[in-house]
C-alpha positions as CSV (number, residue, x, y, z in Angstrom):
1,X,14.7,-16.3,26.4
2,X,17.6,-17.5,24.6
3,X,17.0,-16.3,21.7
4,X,16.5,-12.8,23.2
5,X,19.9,-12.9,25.0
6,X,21.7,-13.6,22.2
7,X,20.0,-11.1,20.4
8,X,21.5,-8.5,23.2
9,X,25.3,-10.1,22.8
10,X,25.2,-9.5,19.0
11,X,23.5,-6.3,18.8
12,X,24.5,-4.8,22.8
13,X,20.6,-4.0,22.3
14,X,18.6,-5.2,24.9
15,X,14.9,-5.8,25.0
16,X,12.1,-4.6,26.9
17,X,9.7,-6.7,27.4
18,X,7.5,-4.5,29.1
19,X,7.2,-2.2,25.8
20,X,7.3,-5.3,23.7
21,X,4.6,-7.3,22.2
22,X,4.1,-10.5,19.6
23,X,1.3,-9.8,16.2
24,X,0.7,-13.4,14.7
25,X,-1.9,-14.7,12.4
26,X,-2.5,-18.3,12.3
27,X,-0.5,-20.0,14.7
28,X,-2.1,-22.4,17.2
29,X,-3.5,-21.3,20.6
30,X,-1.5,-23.4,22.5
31,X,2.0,-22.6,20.3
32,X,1.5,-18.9,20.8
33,X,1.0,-19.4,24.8
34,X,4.4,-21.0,24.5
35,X,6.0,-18.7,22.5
36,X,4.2,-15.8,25.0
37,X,5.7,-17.9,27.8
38,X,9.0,-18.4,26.8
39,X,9.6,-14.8,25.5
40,X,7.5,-12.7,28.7
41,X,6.0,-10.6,25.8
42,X,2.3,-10.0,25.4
43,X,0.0,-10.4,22.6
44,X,-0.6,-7.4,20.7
45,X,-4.0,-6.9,18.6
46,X,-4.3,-6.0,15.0
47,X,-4.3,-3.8,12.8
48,X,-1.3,-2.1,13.9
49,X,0.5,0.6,13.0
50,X,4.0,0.1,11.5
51,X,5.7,3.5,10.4
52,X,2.4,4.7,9.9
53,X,1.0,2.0,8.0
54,X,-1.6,-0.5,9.2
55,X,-0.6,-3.9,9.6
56,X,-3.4,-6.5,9.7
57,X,-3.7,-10.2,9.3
58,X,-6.8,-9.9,6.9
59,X,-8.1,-7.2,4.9
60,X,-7.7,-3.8,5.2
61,X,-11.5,-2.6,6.0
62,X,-12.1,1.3,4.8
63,X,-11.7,2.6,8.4
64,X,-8.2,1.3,8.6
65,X,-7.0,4.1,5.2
66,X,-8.3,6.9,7.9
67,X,-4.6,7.7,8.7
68,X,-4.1,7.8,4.9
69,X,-7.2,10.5,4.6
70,X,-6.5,12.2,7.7
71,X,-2.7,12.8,6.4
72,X,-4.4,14.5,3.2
73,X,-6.4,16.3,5.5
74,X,-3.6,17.8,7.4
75,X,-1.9,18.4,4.3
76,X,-4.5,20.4,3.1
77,X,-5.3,22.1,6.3
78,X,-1.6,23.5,6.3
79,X,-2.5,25.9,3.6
80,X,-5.0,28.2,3.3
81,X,-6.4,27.0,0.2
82,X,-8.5,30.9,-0.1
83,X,-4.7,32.8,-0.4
84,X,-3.8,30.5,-3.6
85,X,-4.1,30.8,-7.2
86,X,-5.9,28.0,-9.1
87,X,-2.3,27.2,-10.5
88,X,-1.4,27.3,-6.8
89,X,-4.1,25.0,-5.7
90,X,-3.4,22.5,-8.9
91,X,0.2,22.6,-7.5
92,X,-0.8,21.4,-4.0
93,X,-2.2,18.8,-5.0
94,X,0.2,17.2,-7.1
95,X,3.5,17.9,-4.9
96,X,1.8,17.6,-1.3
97,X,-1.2,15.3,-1.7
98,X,-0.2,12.8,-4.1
99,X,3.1,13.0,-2.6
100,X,1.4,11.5,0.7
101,X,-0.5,9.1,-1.4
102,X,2.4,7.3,-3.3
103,X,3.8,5.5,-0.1
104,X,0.8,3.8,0.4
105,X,-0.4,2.9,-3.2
106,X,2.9,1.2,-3.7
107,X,2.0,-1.1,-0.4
108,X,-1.9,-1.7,-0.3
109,X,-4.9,-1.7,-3.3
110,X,-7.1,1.3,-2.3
111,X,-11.0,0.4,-1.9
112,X,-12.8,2.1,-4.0
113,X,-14.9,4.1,-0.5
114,X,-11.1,5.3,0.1
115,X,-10.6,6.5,-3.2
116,X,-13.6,8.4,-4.0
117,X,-12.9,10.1,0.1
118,X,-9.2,11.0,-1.6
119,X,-11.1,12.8,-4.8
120,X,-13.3,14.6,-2.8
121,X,-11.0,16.2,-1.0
122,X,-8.6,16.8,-3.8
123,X,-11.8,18.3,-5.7
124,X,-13.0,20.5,-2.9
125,X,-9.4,22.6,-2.7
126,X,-8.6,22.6,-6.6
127,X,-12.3,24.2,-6.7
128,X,-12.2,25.9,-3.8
129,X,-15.5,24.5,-3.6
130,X,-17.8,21.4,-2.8
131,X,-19.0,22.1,-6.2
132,X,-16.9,20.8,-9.2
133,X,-17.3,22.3,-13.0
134,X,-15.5,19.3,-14.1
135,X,-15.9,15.9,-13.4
136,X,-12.9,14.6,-11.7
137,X,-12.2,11.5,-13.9
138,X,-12.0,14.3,-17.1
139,X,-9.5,16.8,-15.0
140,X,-6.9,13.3,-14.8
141,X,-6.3,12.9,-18.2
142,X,-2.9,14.2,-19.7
143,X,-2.1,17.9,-20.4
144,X,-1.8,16.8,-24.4
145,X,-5.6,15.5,-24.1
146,X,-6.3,19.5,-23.1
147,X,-6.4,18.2,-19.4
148,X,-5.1,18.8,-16.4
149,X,-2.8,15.8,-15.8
150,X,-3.3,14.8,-12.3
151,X,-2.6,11.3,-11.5
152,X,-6.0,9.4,-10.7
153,X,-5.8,8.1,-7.4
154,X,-6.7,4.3,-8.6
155,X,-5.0,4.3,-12.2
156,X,-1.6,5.3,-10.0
157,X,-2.3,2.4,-7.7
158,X,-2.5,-0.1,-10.3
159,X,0.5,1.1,-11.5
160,X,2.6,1.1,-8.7
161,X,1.1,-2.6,-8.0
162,X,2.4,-3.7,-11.3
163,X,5.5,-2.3,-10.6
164,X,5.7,-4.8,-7.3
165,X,4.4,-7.4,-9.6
166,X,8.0,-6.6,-11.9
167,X,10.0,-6.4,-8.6
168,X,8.8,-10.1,-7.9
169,X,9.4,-11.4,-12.3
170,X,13.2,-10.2,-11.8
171,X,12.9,-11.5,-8.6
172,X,14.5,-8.5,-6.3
173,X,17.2,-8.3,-4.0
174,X,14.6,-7.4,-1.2
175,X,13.5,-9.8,1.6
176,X,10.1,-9.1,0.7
177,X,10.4,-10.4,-2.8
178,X,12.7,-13.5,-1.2
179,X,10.2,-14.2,1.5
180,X,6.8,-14.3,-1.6
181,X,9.1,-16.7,-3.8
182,X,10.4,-19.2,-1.3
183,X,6.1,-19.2,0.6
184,X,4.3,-18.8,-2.7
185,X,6.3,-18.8,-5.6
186,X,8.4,-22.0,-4.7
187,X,10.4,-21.9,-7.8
188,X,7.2,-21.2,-10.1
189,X,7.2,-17.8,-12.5
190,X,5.0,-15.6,-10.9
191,X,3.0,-15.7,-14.6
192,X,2.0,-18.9,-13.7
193,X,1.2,-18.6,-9.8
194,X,-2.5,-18.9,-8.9
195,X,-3.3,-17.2,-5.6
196,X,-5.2,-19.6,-3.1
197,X,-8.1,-19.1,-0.4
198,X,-6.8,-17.8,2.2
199,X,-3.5,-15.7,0.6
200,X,-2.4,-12.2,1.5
201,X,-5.0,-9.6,-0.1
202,X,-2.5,-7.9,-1.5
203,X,-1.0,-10.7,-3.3
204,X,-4.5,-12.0,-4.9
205,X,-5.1,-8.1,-6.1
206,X,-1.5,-8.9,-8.0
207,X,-2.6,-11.8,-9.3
208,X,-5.6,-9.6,-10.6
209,X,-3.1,-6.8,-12.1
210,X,-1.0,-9.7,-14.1
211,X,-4.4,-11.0,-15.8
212,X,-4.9,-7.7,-16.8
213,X,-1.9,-7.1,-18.2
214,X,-1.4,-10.1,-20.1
215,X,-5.6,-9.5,-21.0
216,X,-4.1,-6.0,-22.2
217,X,-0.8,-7.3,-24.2
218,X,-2.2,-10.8,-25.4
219,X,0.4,-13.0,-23.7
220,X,2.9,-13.6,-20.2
221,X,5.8,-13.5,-22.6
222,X,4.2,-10.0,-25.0
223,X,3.8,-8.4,-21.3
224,X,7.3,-9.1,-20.2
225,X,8.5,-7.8,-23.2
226,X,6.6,-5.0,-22.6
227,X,7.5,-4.1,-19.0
228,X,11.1,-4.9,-19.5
């Protein structure tokens, strides 16, 4: 409990332990019942939810995105999708839904179950209908293309991954970004990383992003260039 009270004498915050529990993921039986016993905390269970996001020590299965369909839900049930225009509706769905969506593409590749339960429900109130005129794929392409330019849910993921991907090449001032170079990275460019068995899903879907961008651009240093 050390640890704990000098925690309190920095911070004058003192912990509960009754309202405070340990999440770990490969640690040793017997050193997490010594960590348990030294700190009075109990073990908590994942997934958890950490400012509304899941937390888990494998895979996110498609059950753990219901918060993320749920909050479209909501979003959607706020309105009364019968009193708007179609210009209305299209409007919705770019400021509200795909508002709600961006925090979480940035953080975890959607499965593909999620993302089609994310285009249904975007189809259903552009339509006003549960029958589309338009493919959904077709209404996602750019205004200049005669479209309607709405971001497609997956396209935007991969984006937004990449954009971690270029967070970790410049190697950000975030403790995230310190924490993948010093654990996975160890000095290497993260062109040259190979994910292992076992690594964060997230991290092996990156790995999948960067081949396709240098697939995409011919080369590491033509994609660097590129994203620069």
């Amino acid at each position: 409990m050390e640890c704990l009270q000098e925690f309190r004498d920095v911070s004058g915050l003192a912990v509960n332990t009754s309202k405070s529990s340990i999440f770990t993921a490969g640690i040793e039986n017997n050193i997490l019942c010594e960590i348990l016993a030294r700190t009075e905390f109990t073990k908590g269970e994942m997934p958890v939810r950490y400012l509304g996001i899941p937390l888990a020590a494998q895979r996110l299965s498609v059950r753990d995105y219901s918060p993320l369909v749920d909050q479209i839900a909501n979003s959607i049930s706020k309105w009364t999708a019968k009193s708007l225009s179609f210009a209305g509706r299209l409007e919705l769905i770019r400021s509200v839904i795909q508002g709600v969506e961006c925090f979480w593409l940035q953080i975890f590749p959607l499965p593909a179950a999620v993302v089609e339960k994310i285009h249904r429900l975007c189809r259903n109130v552009l339509w006003n209908s549960k029958r589309a005129p338009v493919a959904w794929e077709d209404i996602c392409h750019p205004k200049n293309e005669g479209s309607l330019g709405i971001r497609h849910t997956q396209t935007w993921n991969v984006a937004l991954l990449a954009r971690v991907l270029w967070n970790i090449h410049r190697k950000a001032d975030t403790l995230w970004v310190q924490w993948v170079d010093a654990v996975y990275l160890k000095g290497r460019s993260v062109w040259d990383w190979q994910p292992k068995k076992g690594d964060s899903p997230l991290l092996q879907w990156l790995a999948e992003i960067r081949s396709r961008i240098i697939t995409a651009f011919g080369s590491p240093e033509a994609a660097i260039e590129h994203m620069a």
